[in-house]
N, C-alpha and C positions, 0 to 999 in steps of 0.2 A: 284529443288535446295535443298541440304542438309541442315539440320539445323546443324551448329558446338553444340558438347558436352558443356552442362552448367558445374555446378560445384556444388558438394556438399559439403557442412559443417557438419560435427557431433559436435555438440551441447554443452556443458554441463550446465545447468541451473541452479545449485547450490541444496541444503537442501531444500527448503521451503523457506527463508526468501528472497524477490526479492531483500533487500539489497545488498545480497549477490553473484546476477547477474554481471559478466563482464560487462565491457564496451564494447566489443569485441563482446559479445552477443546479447546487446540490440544493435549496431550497425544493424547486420545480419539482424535480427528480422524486423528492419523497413527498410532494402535493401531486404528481400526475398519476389521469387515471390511464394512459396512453401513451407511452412510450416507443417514439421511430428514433433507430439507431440504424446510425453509420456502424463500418469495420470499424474505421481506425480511430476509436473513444478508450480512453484510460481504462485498464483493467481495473475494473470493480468500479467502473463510476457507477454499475445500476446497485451498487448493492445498497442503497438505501431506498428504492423504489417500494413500494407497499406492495405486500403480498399477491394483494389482487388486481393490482394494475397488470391490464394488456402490454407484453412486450413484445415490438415488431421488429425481428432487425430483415434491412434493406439494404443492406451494404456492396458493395461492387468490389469482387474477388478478382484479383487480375490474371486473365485467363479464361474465364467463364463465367456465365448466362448473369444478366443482374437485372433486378426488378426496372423495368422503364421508369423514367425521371415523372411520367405523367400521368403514371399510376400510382407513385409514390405520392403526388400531390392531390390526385383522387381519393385517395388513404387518409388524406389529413382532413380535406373537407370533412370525407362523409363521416369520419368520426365525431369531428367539431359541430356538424349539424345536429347530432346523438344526442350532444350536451355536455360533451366532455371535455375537460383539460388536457390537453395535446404536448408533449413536449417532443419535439422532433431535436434532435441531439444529435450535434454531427462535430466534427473530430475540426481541431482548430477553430476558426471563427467562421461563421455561417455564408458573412460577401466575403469570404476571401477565397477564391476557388471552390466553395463549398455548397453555388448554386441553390444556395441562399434566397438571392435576389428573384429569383425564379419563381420558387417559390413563394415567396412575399407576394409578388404579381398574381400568383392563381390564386393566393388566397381573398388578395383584394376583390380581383375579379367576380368572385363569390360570395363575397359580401362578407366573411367569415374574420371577425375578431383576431388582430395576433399581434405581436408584439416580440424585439430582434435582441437577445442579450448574446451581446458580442464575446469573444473566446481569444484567448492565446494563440495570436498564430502563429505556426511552426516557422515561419519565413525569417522570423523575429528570435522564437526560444530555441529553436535547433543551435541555427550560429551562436546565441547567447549560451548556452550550455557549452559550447565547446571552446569558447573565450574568444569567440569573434564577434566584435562590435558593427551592425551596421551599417553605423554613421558614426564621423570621425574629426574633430577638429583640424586635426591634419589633414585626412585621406580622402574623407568623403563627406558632403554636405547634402547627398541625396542619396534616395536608397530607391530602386524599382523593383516591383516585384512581375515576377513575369511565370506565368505557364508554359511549363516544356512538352506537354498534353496537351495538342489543340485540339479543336471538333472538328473531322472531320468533313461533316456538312456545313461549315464554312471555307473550304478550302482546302483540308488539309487531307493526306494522303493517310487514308485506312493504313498501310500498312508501313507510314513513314513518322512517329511522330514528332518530328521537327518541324513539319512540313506547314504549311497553311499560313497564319493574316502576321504572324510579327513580320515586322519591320526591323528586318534588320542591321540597316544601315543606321538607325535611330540607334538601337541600344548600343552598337559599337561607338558610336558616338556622345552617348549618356555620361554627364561627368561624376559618374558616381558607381557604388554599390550594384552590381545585376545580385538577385536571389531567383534562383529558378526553380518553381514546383516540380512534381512529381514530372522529371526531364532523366533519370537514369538512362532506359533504354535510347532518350536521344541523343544523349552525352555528346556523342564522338560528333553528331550533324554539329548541333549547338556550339560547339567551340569551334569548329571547320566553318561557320560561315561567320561568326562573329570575326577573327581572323582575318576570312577572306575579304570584310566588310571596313575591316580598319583596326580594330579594336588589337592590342599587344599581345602576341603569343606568350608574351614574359610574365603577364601579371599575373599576380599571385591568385589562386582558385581552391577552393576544398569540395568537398562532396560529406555531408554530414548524413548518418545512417541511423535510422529511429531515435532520432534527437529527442534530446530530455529524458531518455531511460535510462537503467543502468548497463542495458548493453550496448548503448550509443557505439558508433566508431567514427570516426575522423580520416580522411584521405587527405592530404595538402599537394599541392604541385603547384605546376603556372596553369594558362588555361592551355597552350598546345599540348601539355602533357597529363590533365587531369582524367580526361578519359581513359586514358590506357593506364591509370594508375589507378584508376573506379574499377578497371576490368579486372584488374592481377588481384585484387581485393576482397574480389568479390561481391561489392558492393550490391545493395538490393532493394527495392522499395519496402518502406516508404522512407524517402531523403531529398536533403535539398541542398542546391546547389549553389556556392557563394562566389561570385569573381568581383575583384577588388583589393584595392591596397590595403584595405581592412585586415584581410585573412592575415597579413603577416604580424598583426599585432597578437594572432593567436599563442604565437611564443611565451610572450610572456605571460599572459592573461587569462589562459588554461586553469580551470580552476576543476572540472569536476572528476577529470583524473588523477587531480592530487588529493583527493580526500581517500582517508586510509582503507574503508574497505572495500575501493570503486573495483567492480567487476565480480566482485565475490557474491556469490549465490549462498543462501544461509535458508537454513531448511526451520523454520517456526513450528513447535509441537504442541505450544500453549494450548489453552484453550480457545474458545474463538474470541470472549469476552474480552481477555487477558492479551492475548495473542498481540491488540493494535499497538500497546505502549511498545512491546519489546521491536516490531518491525518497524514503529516509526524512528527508534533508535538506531536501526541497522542501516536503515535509510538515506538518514542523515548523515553518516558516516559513509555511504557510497556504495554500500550493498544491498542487492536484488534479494531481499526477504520473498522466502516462499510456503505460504501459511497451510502446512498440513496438521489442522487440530487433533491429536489423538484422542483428546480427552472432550469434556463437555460436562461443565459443573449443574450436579442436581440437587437441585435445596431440600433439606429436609427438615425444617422449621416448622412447619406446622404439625405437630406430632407434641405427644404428652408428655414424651420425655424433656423436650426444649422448652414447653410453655411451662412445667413445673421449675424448671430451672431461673428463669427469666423472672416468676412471680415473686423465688427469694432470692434473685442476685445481690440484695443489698444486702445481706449476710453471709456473705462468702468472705474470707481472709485475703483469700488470692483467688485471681483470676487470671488462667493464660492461655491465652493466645497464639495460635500456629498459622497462621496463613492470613494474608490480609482479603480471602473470602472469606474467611470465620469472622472476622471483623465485622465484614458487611450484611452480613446473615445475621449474627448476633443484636447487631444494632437493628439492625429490618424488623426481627422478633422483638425487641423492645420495644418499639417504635409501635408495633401490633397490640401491646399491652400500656402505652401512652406512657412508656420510660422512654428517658435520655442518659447522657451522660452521668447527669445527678446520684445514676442509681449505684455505681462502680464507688462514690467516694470514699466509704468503709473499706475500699480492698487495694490490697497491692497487685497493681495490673503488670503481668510480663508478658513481654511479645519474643515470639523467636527470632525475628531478626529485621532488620532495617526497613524492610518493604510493609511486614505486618504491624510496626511501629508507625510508618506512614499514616497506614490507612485508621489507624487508634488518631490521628492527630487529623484527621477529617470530619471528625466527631469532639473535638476539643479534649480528647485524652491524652495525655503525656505518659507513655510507659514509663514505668517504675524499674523495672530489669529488661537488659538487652542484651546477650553473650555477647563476645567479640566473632565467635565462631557459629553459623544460624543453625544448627543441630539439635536435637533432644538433648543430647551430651551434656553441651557445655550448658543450656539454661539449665540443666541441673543442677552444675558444677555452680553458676551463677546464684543459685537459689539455696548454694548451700547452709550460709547466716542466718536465712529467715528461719523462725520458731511455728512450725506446721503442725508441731504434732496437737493432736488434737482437734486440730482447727478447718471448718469446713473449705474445699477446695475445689475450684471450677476450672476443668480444662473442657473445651470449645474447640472442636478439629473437625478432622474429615473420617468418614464411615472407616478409609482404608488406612490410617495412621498407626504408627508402629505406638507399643504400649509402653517405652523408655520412660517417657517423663510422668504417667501415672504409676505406674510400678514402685518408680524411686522415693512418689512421695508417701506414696501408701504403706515405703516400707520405715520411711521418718515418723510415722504415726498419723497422717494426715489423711480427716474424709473426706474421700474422691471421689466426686460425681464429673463422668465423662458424657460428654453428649454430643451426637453427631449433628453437627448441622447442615454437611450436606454429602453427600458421595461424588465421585470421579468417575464417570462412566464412558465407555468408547465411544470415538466419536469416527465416524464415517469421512475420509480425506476425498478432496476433490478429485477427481481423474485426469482431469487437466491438468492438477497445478501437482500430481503424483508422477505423471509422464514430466514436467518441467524438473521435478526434485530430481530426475535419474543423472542430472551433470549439476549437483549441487558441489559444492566446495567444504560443506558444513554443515549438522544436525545440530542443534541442541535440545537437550531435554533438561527440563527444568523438575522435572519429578520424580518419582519411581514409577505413579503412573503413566505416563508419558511415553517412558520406554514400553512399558509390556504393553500398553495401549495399540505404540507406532508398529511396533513389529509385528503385532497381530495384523494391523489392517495394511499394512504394505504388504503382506502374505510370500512372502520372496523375495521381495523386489527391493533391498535395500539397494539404496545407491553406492555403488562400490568403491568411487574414486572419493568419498566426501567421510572429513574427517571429524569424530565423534566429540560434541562438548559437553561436558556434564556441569550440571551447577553447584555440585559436591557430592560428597562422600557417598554419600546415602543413594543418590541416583546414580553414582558411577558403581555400585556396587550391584544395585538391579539390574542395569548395562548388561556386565560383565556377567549374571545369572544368565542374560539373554543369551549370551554367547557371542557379544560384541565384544568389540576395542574403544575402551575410551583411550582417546588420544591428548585430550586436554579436560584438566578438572580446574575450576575457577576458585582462587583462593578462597574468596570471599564470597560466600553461598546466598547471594540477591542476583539480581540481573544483572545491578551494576559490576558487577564481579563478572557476570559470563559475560559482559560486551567488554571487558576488560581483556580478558582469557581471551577470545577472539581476535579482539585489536593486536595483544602481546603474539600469536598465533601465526595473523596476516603478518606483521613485519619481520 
């Protein structure tokens, strides 16, 4: 029996910034069963890929050997013949230098189903990120996009790559915008014959460097001087090249080195769950989040101690809460036994602090008690007016929680049934993004697990120039058991308190 033709996707992944991924994209992404990737696709665009989808990467190292362009396209057939969902995912937008179009031909050729979801092209978000516009009421009315990388079998010199089919006497004479791809090593030609072709040694030029990240860098000159100021730089693939009276609108229009934490690397210990809210904050704020989970939350809801607990929640006085995962465990376990909200209404519900009150208000709960300070302490100090004694009481934590807020109330006469809903267990860090953490600027650890977690599985290798943030008391106090320096402790013991501490920190 035949298999019927899958279908192929070409790609485009956008710049560098996964912000900047379609939704169309990351749809594909976690429906394919086959995944071709370029190098240069946003870190972690595969991470929503399915377990058991095939990942190929074919990417072109510069320097050395890379899969031929027409075995990559025999790749996509024969899979698509298999029956499979193809997403071939290539870095920017798929016809814009990305050979693309090439492949769309062979697949036609073959008879093989596909379909082109266009991408962010760097040509466009590199100079956009760095606050150079394009195209300009004033400056420019047209924008070219042009290859500083020609092929060689058309023309051009293997060992020259300036060399080959532009016209150069056209673009010097273009009344607009030039943007040139991957043209670094040919820099110094490219400006030497635009020049020599007509075109003003004077006008303003930059050289953008892995545009759209947070280690972008920016070069400005004219063009007879852009080269030799790419060189002193250092400048490196992948970047692209802007000449035009646009670039000097970069002055003012710079926008993503003014955001406060641009260039700052911040070292993430959350867990992986938790991990995304706090880097999309660091994010946004300009810093390069780099997610080494210590930890990695394990439910332990299904057990006799939590399902007893849950059958009489609607007879507890009080019920509190420590963590906005105890939350979501708590509620799951209800949820397992066909309760909701309904069942808390006989109790006074306390959260420890702003984040675990959030998540009680996801569930249409409104805490009752909130310290001002997120510690066992103060919801003590907080809970001191209530009348407990006697009265049954539910606290809902983690296996490794200090025994403050039970103690306290067991010793006001109150019966205290403690149940663990899930444990904090080590969580293995990347090695890649472990080798990126050695020039971080910044740790935080948000828990006490966290720290004795991070330091076990870095085994040595803390980063030495990167300065310690605790999210309080509590975790700066395990810190310092570890035999660290906390350097900065966050008033206000939420997140919003450590990107606070941070922010205060950077300026």
């Amino acid at each position: 029996m035949s298999i019927a033709p899958g279908i192929v996707y070409l790609v485009g992944a956008g710049p560098g910034d996964p912000g900047l991924m379609t939704m169309r994209s990351l749809e594909l992404i976690v429906a394919a069963d086959v995944i071709v990737h370029d190098r240069l696709i946003p870190r972690d665009a595969l991470a929503g890929a399915r377990a058991d989808a095939e990942i190929l990467y074919v990417g072109k190292e510069p320097g050395t050997a890379s899969v031929p362009q027409d075995e990559i396209e025999e790749l996509l057939i024969d899979r698509a013949r298999a029956g499979k969902l193809v997403v071939r995912l290539k870095g920017g937008d798929p016809f814009v230098f990305g050979r693309g179009g090439e492949e769309a031909e062979a697949l036609s050729a073959a008879g093989i189903p596909f379909e082109v979801v266009p991408g962010v092209t760097a040509g466009v978000a590199a100079p956009a990120y760095a606050g150079i516009p394009v195209t300009h009421r004033d400056d420019a009315s047209a924008v070219a996009f042009v290859t500083g990388h020609e092929d060689p079998a058309k023309g051009g010199d293997p060992e020259d790559e300036s060399a080959g089919t532009l016209d150069y006497e056209a673009l010097a004479r273009f009344p607009g915008t030039l943007v040139f791809y991957m043209g670094v090593k040919a820099l110094p030609k490219i400006a030497e014959r635009l020049i020599e072709a007509g075109r003003s040694g004077e006008e303003p030029a930059a050289v953008v460097e892995r545009g759209t990240l947070p280690d972008q860098r920016i070069v400005t000159s004219t063009l007879g001087g852009i080269a030799e100021a790419a060189a002193a730089a250092e400048i490196r693939p992948p970047s692209v090249t802007v000449i035009g009276a646009v670039v000097a609108r970069r002055e003012d229009i710079a926008w993503l080195e003014r955001r406060p934490l641009h260039g700052t690397r911040v070292i993430v210990t959350r867990a992986r769950a938790q991990a995304s809210e706090l880097s999309r904050r660091l994010d946004a704020l300009g810093a390069e989040p780099i997610e080494l989970p210590a930890i990695r939350i394990e439910p332990r809801i299904d057990t006799d101690e939590v399902r007893k607990a849950v059958e009489g929640i609607h007879a507890y006085a009080l019920v509190c809460l420590t963590s906005s995962n105890g939350v979501h465990l708590l509620f799951e376990a209800m949820a397992a036994q066909g309760r909701d909200a309904r069942a808390l209404a006989n109790a006074t519900v306390a959260a420890i602090g702003s984040g675990t009150a959030a998540a009680l208000g996801e569930y249409g709960v409104m805490a009752d008690v909130i310290p001002e300070r997120f510690v066992a302490e103060s919801l003590v100090e907080e809970l001191a007016d209530l009348d407990v004694n006697g009265k049954p009481v539910l606290v809902a934590r983690a296996a490794e929680a200090r025994d403050v807020l039970p103690d306290a109330l067991r010793e006001r006469g109150a019966q205290v049934d403690v149940v663990t809903l899930y444990a904090t267990v080590a969580d293995q860090p990347d090695p890649a993004a472990l080798e990126r953490a050695q020039e971080a600027d910044f740790i935080t650890f948000t828990s006490s697990s966290t720290v004795r977690n991070f330091v076990q599985a870095v085994d040595g290798r803390m980063p030495q120039s990167a300065r310690i943030v605790s999210i309080g008391p509590v975790t700066s106090e395990a810190a310092r058991e570890a035999g660290l320096t906390v350097d900065i402790e966050a008033s206000r013991h939420d997140i919003d308190g450590l990107v606070e501490a941070l922010l205060d920190a950077a300026s």
